[in-house]
MARBA-3410 file (N, C-alpha, C, O; in Angstrom, 1 decimal):
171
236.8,292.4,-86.7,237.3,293.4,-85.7,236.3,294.5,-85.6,236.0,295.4,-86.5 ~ 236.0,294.4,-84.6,234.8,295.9,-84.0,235.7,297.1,-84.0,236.9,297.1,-83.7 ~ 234.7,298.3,-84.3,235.3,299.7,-84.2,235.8,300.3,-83.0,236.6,301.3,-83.1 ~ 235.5,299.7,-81.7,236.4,299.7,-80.9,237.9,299.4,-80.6,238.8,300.0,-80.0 ~ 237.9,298.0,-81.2,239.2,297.6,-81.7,240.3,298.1,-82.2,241.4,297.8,-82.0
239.2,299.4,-83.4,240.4,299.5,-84.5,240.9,300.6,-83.8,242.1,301.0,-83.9 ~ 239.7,301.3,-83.0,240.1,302.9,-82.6,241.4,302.6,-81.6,242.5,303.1,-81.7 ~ 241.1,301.6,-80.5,241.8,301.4,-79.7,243.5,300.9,-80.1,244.5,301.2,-79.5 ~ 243.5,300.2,-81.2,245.1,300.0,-81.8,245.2,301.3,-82.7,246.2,301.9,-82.4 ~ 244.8,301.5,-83.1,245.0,303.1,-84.2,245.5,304.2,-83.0,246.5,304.8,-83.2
244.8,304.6,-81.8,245.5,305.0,-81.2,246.6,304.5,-80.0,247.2,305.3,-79.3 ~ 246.7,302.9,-80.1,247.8,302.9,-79.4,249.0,302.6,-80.3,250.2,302.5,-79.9 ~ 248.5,302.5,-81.5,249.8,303.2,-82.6,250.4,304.3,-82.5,251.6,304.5,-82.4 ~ 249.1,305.2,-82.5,250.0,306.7,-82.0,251.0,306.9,-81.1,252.1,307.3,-81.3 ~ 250.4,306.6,-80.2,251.2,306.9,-78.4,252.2,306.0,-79.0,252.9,306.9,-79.5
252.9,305.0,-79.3,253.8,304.2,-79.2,254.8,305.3,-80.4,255.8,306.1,-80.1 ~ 254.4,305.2,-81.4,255.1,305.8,-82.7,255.2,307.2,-82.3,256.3,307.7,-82.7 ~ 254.6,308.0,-81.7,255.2,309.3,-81.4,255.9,309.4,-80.1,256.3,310.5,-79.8 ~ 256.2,308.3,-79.1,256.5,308.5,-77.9,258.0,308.1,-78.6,259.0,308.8,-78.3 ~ 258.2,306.8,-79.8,259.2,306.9,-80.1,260.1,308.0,-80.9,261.4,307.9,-81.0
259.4,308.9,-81.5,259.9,309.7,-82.4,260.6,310.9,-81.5,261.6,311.5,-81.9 ~ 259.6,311.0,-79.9,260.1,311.8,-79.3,261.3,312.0,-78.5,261.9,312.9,-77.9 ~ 261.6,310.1,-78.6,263.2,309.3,-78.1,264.0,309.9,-78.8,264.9,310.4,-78.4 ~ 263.7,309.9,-80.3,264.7,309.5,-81.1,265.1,311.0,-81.5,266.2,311.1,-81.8 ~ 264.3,312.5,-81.6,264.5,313.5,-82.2,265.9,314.4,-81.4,266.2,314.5,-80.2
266.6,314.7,-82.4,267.9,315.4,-82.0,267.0,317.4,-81.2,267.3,318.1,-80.3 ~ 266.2,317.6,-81.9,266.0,318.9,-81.4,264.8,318.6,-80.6,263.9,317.8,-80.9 ~ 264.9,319.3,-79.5,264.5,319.4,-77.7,263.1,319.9,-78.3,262.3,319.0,-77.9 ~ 262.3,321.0,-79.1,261.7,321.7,-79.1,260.4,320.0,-80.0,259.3,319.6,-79.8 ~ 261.3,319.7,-80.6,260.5,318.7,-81.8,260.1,317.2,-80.9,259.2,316.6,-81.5
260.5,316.7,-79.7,260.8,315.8,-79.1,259.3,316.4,-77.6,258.8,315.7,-76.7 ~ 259.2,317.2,-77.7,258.3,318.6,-76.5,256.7,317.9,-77.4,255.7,317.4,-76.8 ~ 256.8,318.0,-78.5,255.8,318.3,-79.7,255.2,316.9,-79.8,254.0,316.7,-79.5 ~ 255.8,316.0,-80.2,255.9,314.5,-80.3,255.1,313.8,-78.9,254.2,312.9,-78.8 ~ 255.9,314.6,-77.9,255.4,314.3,-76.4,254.1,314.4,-76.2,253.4,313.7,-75.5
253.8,315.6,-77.1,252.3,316.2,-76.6,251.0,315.7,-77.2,249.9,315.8,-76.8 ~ 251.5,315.0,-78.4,250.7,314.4,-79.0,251.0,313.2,-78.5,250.1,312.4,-78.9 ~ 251.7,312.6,-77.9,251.9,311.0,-77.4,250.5,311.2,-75.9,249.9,310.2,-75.7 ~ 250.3,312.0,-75.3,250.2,312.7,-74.3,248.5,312.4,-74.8,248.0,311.3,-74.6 ~ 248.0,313.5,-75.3,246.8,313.2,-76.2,246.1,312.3,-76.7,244.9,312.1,-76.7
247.4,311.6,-77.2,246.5,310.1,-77.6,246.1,309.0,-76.6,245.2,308.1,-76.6 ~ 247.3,309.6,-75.5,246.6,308.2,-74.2,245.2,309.0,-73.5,244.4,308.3,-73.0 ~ 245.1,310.1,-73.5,244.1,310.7,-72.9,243.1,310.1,-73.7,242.0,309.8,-73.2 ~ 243.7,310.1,-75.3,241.8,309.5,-75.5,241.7,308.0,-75.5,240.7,307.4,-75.7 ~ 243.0,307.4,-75.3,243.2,305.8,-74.7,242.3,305.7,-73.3,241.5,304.8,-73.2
242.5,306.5,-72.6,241.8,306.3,-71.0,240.4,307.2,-71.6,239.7,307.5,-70.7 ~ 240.0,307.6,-72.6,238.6,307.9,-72.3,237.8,306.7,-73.0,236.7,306.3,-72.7 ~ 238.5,306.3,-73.9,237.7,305.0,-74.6,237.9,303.6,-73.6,237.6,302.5,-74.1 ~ 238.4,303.7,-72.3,238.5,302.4,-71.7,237.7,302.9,-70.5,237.8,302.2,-69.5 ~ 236.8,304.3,-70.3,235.8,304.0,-69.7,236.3,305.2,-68.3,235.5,305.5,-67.4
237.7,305.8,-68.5,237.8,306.9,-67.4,237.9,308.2,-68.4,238.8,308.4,-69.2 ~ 236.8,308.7,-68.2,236.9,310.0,-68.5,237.5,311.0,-67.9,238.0,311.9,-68.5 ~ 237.5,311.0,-66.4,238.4,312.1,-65.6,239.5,312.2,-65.6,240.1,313.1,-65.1 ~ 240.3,310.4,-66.4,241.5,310.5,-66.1,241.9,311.0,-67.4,243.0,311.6,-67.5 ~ 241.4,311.0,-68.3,241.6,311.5,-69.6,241.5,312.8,-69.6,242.3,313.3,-70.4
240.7,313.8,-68.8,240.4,315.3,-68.5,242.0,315.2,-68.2,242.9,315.5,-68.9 ~ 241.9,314.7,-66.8,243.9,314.7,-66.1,244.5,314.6,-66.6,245.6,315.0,-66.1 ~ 244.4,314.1,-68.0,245.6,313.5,-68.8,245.9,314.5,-69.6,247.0,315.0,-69.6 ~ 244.9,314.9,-70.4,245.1,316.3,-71.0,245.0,317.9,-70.5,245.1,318.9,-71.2 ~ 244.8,318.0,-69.6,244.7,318.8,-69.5,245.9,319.4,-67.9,246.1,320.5,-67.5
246.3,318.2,-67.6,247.7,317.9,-66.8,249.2,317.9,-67.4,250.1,318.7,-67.0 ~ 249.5,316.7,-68.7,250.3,316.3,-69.0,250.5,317.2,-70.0,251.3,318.2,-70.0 ~ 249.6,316.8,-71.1,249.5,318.0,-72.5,249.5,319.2,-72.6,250.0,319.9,-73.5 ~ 248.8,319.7,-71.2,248.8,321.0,-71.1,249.9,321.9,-70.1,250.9,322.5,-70.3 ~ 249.2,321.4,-68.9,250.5,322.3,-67.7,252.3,321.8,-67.8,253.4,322.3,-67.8
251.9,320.8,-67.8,253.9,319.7,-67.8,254.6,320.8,-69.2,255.3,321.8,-69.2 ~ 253.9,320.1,-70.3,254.4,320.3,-71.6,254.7,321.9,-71.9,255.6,322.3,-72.7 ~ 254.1,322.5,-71.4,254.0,324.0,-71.3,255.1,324.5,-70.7,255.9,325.2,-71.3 ~ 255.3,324.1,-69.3,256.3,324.1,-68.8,257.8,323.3,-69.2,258.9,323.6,-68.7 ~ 257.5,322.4,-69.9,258.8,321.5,-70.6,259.4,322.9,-71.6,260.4,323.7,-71.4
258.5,322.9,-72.8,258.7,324.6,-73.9,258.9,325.7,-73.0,259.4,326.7,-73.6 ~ 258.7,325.7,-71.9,259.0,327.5,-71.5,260.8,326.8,-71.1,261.6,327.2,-71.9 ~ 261.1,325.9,-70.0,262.1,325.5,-70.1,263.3,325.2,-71.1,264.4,325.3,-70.8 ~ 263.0,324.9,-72.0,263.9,324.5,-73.5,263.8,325.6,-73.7,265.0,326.0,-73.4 ~ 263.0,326.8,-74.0,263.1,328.2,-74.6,264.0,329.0,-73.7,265.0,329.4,-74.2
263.8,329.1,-72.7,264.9,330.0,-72.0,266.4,329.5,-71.8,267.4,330.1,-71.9 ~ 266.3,328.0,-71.5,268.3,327.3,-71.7,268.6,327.2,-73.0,269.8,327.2,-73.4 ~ 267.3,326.9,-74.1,268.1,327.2,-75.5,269.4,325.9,-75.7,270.6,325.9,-75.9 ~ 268.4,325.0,-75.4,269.0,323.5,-75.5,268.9,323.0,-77.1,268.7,321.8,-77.3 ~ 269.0,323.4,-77.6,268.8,323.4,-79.1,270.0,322.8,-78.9,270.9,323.0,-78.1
270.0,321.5,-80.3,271.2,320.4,-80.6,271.2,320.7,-81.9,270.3,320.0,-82.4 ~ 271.8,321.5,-83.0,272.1,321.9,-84.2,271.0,322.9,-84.7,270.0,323.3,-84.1 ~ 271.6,323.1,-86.1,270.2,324.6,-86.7,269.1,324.0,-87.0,269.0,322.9,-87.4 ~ 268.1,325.1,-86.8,266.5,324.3,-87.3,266.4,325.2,-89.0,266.2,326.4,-89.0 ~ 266.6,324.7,-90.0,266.4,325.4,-91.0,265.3,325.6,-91.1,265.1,326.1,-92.3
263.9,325.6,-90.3,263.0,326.2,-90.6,262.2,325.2,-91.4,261.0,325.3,-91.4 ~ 262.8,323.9,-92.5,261.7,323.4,-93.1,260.7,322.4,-92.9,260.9,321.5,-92.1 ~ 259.2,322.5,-93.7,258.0,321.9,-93.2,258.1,320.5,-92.8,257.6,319.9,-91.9 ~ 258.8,319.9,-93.7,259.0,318.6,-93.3,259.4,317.9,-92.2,259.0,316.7,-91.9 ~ 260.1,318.4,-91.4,260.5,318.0,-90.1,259.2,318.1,-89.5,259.1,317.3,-88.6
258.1,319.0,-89.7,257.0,318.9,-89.0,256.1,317.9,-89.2,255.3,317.4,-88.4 ~ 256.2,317.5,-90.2,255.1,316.5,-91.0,254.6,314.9,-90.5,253.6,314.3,-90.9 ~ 255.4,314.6,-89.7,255.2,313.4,-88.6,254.0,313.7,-87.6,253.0,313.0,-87.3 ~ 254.7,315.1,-87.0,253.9,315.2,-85.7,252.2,315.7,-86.0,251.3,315.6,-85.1 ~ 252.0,316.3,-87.4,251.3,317.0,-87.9,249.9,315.9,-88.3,248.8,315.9,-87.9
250.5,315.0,-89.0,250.1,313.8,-89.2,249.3,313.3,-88.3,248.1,313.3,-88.3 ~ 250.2,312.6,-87.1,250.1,311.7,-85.9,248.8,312.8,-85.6,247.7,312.5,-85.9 ~ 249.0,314.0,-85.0,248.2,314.6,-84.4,246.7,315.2,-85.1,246.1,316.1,-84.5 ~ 246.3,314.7,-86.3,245.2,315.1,-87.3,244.6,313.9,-86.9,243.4,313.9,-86.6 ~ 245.2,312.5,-86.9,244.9,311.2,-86.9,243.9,311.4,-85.2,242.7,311.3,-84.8
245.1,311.7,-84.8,244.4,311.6,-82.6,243.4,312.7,-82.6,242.5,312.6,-81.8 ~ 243.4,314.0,-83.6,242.0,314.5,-83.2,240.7,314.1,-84.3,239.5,314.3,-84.0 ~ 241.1,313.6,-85.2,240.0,312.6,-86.1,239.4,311.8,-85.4,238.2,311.9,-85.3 ~ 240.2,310.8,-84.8,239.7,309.6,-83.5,238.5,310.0,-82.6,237.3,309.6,-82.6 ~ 239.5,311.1,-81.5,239.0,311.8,-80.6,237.6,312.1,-81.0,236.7,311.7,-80.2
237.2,312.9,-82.3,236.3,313.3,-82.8,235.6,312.6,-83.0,234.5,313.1,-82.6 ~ 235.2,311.2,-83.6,234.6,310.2,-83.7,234.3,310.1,-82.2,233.1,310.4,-81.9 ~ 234.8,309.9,-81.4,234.8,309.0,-79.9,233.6,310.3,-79.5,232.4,310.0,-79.4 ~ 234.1,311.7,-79.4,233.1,312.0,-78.4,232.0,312.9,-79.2,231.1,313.4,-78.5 ~ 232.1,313.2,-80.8,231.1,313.9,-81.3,230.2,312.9,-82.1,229.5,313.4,-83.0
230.1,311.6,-81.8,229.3,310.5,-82.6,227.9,310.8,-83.3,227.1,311.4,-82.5 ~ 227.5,310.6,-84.2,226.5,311.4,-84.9,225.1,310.4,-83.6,224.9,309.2,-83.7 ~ 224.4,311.1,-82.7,223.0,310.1,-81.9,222.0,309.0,-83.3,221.5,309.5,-84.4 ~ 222.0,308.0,-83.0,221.0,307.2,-84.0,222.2,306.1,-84.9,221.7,305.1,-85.4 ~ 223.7,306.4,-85.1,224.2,305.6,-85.7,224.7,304.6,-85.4,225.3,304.7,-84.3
224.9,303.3,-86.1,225.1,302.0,-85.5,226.9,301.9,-85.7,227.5,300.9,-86.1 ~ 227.2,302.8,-85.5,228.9,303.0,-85.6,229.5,303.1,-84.3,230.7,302.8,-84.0 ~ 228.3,303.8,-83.3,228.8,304.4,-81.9,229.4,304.1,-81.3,228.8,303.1,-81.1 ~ 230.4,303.9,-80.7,231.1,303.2,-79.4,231.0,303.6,-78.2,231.6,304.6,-77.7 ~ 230.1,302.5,-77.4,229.8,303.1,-75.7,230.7,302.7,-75.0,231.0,301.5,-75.0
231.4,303.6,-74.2,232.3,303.3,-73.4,231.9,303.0,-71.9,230.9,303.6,-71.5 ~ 232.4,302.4,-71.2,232.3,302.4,-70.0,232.6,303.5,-69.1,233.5,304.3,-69.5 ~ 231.7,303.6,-67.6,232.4,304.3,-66.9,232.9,303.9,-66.0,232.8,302.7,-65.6 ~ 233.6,304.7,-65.5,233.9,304.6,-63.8,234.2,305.8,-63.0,235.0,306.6,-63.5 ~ 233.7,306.1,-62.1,233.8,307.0,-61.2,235.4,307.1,-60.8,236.2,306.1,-60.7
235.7,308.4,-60.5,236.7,308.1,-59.5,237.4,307.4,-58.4,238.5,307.0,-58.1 ~ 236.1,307.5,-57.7,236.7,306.7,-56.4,236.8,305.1,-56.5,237.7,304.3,-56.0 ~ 235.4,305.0,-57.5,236.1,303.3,-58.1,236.9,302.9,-58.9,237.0,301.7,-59.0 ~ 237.7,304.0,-59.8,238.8,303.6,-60.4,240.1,303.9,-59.3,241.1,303.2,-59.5 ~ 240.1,304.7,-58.4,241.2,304.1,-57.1,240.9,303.1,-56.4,241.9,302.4,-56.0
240.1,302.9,-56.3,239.5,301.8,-55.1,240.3,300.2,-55.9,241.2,299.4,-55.4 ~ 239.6,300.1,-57.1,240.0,299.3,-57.7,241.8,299.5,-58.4,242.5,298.5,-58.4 ~ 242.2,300.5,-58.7,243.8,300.6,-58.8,244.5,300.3,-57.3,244.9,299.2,-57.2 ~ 244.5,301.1,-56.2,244.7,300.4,-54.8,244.2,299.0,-54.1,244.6,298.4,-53.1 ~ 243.3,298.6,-54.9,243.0,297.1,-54.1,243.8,296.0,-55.0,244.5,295.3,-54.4
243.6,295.8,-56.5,244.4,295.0,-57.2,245.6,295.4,-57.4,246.4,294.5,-57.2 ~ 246.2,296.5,-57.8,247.5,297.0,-57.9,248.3,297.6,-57.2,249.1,298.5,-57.6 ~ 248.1,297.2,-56.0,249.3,298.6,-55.0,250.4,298.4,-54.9,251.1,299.3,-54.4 ~ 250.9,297.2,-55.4,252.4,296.9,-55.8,253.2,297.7,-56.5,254.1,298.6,-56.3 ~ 252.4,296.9,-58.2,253.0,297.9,-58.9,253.1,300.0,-58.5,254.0,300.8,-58.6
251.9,300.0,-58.0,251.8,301.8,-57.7,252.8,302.0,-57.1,253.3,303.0,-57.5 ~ 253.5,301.4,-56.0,254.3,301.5,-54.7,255.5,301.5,-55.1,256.4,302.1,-54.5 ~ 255.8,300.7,-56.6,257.4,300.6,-57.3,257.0,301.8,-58.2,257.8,302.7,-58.0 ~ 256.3,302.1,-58.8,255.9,303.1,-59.6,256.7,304.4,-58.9,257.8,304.7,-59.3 ~ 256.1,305.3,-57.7,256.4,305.9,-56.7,257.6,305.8,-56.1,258.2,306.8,-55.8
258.1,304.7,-55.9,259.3,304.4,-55.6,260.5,305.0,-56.2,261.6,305.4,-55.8 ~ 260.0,304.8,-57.4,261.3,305.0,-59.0,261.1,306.6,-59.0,262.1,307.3,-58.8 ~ 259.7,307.3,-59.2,260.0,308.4,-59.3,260.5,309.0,-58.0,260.8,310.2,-58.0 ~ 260.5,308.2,-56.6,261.5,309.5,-55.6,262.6,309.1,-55.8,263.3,310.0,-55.4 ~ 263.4,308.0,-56.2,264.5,307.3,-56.7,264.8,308.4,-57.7,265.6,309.3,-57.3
264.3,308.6,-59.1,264.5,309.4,-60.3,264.7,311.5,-59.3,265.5,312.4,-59.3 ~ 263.8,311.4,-58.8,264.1,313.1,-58.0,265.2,312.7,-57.2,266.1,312.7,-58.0 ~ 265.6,312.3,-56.2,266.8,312.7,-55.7,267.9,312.5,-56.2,268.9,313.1,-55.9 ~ 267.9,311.3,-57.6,269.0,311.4,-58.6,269.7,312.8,-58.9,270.8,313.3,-58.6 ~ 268.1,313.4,-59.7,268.0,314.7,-60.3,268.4,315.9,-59.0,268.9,317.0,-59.3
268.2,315.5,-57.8,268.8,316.7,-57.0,270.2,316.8,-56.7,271.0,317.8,-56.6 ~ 270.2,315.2,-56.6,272.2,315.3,-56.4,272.9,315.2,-57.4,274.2,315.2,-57.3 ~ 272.1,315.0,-59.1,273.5,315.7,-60.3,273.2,317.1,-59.9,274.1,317.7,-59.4 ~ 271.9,317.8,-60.0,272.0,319.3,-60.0,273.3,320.1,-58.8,274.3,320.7,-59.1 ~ 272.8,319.6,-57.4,273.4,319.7,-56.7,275.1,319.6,-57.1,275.8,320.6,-57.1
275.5,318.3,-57.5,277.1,318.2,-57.7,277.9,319.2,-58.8,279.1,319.5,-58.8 ~ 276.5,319.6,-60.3,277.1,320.4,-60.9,277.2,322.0,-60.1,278.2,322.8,-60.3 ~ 276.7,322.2,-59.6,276.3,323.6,-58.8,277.8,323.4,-58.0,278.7,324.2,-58.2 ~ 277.9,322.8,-57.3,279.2,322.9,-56.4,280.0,323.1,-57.6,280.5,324.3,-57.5 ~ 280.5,322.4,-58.9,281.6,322.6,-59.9,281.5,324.0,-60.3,282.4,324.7,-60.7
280.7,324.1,-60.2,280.5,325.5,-61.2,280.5,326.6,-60.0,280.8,327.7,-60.6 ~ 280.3,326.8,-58.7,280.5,327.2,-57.7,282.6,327.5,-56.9,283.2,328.3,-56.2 ~ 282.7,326.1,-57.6,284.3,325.8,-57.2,285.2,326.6,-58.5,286.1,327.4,-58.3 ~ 284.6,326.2,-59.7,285.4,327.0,-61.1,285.7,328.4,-60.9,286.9,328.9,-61.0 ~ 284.4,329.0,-60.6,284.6,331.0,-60.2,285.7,331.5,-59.2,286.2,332.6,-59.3
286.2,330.3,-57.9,286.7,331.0,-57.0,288.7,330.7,-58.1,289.7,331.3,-57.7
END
């Protein structure tokens, strides 16, 4: 098994095991956390398969702006699902997961020049990683797109039907 190999399942261990942990966690804030390092790890999944921009996008879109915005949201509704007693261990998964994805990371883009460890990745430009996502896959993209305006107008007409309840309660 080449070092490519191992990087590439070692991190798609990550993403899988923290994307589950972020299913499974009872507190909103801890599940935000999990997310972000799930988030991370695929960014350096798409830089080791040769898109670097989409990995910039990835992190610096999903991990950064979304996630940011997910914690400012949890912080002000204060969706909290029982007490956080404050101890370290509840951290120690994500702490882990996330030492492992920047260890990786670190190998991938700080490789010492001259060592026979290196791993060259491929590129691809942007327009040829759409070109080629739009010419072999526009299917799937098209159901993809589909689900998420399917998934928003869900989310507009619960919002919507709680607002009328809670609209009707006051009078």
């Amino acid at each position: 098994m080449t070092l490519y190999a191992v990087t590439f399942y070692v991190l798609a261990a990550i993403v899988v095991l923290s994307t589950l942990l972020a299913i499974i966690q009872r507190q909103v804030i801890h599940a935000v956390v999990y997310l972000i390092v799930s988030f991370f790890a695929t960014g350096l999944l798409f830089y080791l398969l040769g898109a670097p921009f989409l990995a910039a996008l990835e992190v610096i879109i999903y991990a950064g702006a979304i996630m940011v915005l997910f914690l400012f949201i949890v912080m002000t509704v204060r969706a909290e699902s029982g007490e956080d007693k404050g101890e370290i261990y509840q951290w120690l998964p994500a702490v882990i997961l996330g030492i492992i994805s920047l260890f990786v990371g670190g190998v991938l883009i700080f490789e010492i020049p001259g060592s026979k460890t290196g791993l060259s990745t491929g590129m691809a430009t942007p327009s040829a990683f759409g070109q080629f996502l739009f010419k072999n896959y526009w299917f799937p993209v098209e159901i993809a797109s589909f689900l998420l305006l399917i998934g928003l107008v869900g989310a507009l007409y619960l919002g919507r039907r709680e607002s009328r309840k809670g609209s009707e309660d006051r009078r």
